[in-house]
C-alpha positions in Angstrom: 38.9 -22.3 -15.6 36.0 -21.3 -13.0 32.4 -21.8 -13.2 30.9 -18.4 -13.4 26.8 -18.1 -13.0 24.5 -17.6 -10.3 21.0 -19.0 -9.1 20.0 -17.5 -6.4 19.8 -13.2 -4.6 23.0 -11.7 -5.5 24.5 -8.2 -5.8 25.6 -8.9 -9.0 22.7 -9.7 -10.2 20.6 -7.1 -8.5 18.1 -4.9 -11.1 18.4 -0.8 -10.9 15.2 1.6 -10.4 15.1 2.0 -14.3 15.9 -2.0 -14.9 12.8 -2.3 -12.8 10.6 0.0 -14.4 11.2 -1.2 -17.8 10.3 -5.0 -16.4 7.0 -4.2 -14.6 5.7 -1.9 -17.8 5.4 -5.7 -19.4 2.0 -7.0 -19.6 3.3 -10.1 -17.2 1.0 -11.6 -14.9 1.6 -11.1 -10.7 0.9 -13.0 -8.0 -0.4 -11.6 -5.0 0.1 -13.2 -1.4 -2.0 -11.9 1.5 -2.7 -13.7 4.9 -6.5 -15.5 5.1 -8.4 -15.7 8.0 -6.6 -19.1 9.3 -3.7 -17.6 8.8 -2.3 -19.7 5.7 -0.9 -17.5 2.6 -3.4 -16.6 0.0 -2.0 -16.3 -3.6 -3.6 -15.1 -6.8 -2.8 -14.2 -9.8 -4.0 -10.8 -11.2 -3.2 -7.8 -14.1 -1.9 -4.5 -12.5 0.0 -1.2 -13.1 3.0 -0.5 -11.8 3.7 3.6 -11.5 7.2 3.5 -10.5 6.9 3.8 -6.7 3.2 1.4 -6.2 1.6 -1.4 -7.7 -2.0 -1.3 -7.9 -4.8 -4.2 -8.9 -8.5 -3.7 -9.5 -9.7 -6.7 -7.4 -13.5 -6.8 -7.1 -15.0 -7.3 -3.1 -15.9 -10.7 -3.1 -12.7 -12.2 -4.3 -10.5 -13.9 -1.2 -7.8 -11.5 -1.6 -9.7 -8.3 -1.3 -11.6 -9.8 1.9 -8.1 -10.4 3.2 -6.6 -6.6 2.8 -9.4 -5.2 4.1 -8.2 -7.3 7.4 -4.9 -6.8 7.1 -3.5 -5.0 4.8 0.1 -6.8 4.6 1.1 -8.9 1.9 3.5 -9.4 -0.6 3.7 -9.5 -4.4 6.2 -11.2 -7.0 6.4 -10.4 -10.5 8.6 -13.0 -12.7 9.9 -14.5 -16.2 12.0 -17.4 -16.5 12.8 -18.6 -20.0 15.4 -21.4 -19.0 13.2 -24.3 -19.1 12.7 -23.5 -22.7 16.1 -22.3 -23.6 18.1 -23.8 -21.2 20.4 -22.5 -18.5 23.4 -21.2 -20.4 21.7 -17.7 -20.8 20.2 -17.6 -17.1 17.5 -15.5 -18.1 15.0 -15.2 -15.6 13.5 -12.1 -13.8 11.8 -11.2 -11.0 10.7 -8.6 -8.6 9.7 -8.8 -5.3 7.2 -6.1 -3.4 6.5 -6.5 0.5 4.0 -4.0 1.5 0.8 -2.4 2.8 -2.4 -2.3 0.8 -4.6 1.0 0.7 -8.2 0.1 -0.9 -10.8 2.8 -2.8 -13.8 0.7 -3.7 -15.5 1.9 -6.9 -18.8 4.3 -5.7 -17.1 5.1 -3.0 -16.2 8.8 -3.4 -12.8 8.2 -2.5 -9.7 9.2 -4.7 -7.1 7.2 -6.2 -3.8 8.9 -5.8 -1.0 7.7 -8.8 2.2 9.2 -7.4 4.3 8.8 -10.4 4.5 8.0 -14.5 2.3 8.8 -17.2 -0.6 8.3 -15.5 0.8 10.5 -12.4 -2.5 12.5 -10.8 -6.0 11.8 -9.2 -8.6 9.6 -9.9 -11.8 8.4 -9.6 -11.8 4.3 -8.4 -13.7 4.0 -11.7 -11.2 6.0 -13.9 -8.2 4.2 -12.4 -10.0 0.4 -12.8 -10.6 1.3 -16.4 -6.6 2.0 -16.9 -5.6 -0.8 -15.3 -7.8 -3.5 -17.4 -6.4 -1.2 -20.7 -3.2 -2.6 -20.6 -3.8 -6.2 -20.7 -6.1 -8.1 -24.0 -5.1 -7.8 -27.6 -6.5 -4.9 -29.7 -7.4 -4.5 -33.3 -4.3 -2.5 -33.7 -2.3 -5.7 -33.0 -4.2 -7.8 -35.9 -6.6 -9.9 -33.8 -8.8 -12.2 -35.9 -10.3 -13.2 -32.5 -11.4 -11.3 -29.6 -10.5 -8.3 -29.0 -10.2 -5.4 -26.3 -12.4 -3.2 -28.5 -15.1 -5.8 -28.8 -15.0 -6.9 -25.2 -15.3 -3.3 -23.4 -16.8 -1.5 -26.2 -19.5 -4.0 -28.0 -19.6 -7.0 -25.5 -19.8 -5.5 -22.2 -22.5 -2.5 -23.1 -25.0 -4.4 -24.4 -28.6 -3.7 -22.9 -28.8 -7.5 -21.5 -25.0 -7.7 -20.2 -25.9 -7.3 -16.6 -28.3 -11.1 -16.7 -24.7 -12.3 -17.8 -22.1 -14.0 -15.5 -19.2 -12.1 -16.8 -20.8 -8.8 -15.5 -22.3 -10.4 -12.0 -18.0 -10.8 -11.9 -17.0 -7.4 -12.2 -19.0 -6.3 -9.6 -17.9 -4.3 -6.6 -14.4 -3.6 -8.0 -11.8 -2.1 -5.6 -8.8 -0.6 -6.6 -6.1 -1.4 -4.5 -3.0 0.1 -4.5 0.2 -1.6 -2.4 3.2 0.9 -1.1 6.3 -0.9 -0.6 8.5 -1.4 2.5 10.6 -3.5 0.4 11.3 -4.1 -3.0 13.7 -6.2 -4.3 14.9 -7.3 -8.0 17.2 -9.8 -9.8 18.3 -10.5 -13.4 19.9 -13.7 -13.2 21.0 -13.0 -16.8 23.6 -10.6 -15.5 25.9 -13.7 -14.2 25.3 -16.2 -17.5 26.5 -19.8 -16.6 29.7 -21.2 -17.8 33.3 -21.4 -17.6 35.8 -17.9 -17.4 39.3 -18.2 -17.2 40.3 -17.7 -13.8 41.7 -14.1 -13.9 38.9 -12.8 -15.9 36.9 -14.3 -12.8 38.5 -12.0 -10.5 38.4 -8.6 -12.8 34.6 -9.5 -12.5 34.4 -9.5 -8.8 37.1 -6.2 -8.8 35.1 -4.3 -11.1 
C-alpha cells in the first residue's frame, strides 16, 4: 500500500481554463495584496468579477488599496475555499487561484471606459455601469427567500432615499474606482484531484503513467 494525496502546487492537481472559470463565477470573497508606501504587503478583502481573462474590483479612492495601485500598480490576488477543517482531510477539498498582475484604474466621473474583454458581460462601459455589475453579484435577493435584507431593498429603497447622502454608508461609497487587474500569471489548484489515503502500490503507478 502507498499513501496517495497531496498538500501542496502539483501538476496533478493543477485546475484547467474552464475549471477556473467555473470557480471564480462563485460569489467567494478575494483578497487583494498590493505594496504600501513602506513597502510592507497590503491585503484586503473585497467582491469582484472575474471575465475569464481579468479580475476587476470596485474599490472606492480613499481606501489603502486603491491609494496603493495608483502608485504602483503591481500586486497579487488569491481566491480560495477550503472545506477540510470542517470535513476533514480525507476528501482534500480545497481551491484556490492565484493572479499576479498589473492594475489599470477608471475612477467613476472620469469619462474613461471600462473595457470587459470577455464573458457575458464582454463590451464597453461606463466606470458607473461596470461598478453597478460588480456589486450585483454579491447580497441575497428576494428571489432567494430573504426575510432579511435584501439587494432590492439596499440599492433600490435604502440607498435612494432623499436623506441617504447625510448617511455614513453613502459618505463610503464615494469616489469609487473600478479597477481592473491583467494577469502575468495565473495559477490554480484543486487539491481534491489527489484525495488522501492509501492505493495499492500498482494502481499508484497507473496514476502517475496516465
Amino acid at each position: 500500500m502507498k499513501v496517495s494525496g497531496v498538500l501542496a502546487w502539483h501538476p496533478e492537481v493543477a485546475m484547467t481554463k474552464e475549471e477556473i472559470d467555473e470557480f471564480l463565477s462563485g460569489r467567494w470573497i478575494a483578497r487583494l495584496a498590493t505594496i504600501g508606501k513602506d513597502g510592507y504587503p497590503h491585503l484586503a478583502p473585497l467582491w469582484y468579477y472575474w471575465d475569464g481573462e481579468c479580475i476587476y474590483f470596485a474599490l472606492t479612492t480613499k481606501r489603502q488599496s486603491c491609494k496603493n495601485l495608483q502608485r504602483d500598480p503591481r500586486c497579487s490576488v488569491v481566491i480560495d475555499m477550503d472545506d477540510r477543517p470542517l470535513m476533514g482531510m480525507r476528501s482534500n477539498l480545497a481551491k484556490a487561484v492565484l493572479i499576479i498582475g498589473d492594475a489599470e484604474m477608471a475612477e467613476v466621473g472620469s469619462g474613461k471606459k471600462v473595457i470587459i474583454g470577455a464573458g457575458p458581460w464582454k463590451g464597453e462601459h461606463t466606470p458607473e455601469q461596470a461598478v453597478a455589475m460588480i456589486l450585483s453579484r454579491y447580497g441575497l435577493s428576494e428571489r432567494d427567500g430573504v426575510l432579511g435584507l435584501t439587494r432590492e431593498a439596499l440599492w433600490g429603497d435604502m440607498l435612494s432615499r432623499p436623506d441617504i447622502q447625510e448617511s455614513q454608508i453613502f459618505r463610503d461609497n464615494l469616489g469609487r474606482t473600478i479597477t481592473k487587474i491583467v494577469p502575468k500569471k495565473v495559477q490554480a489548484w484543486d487539491f481534491s484531484k489527489a484525495p488522501i489515503g492509501y492505493v495499492k502500490a500498482e494502481e499508484g503507478e497507473r496514476a502517475k503513467l496516465s
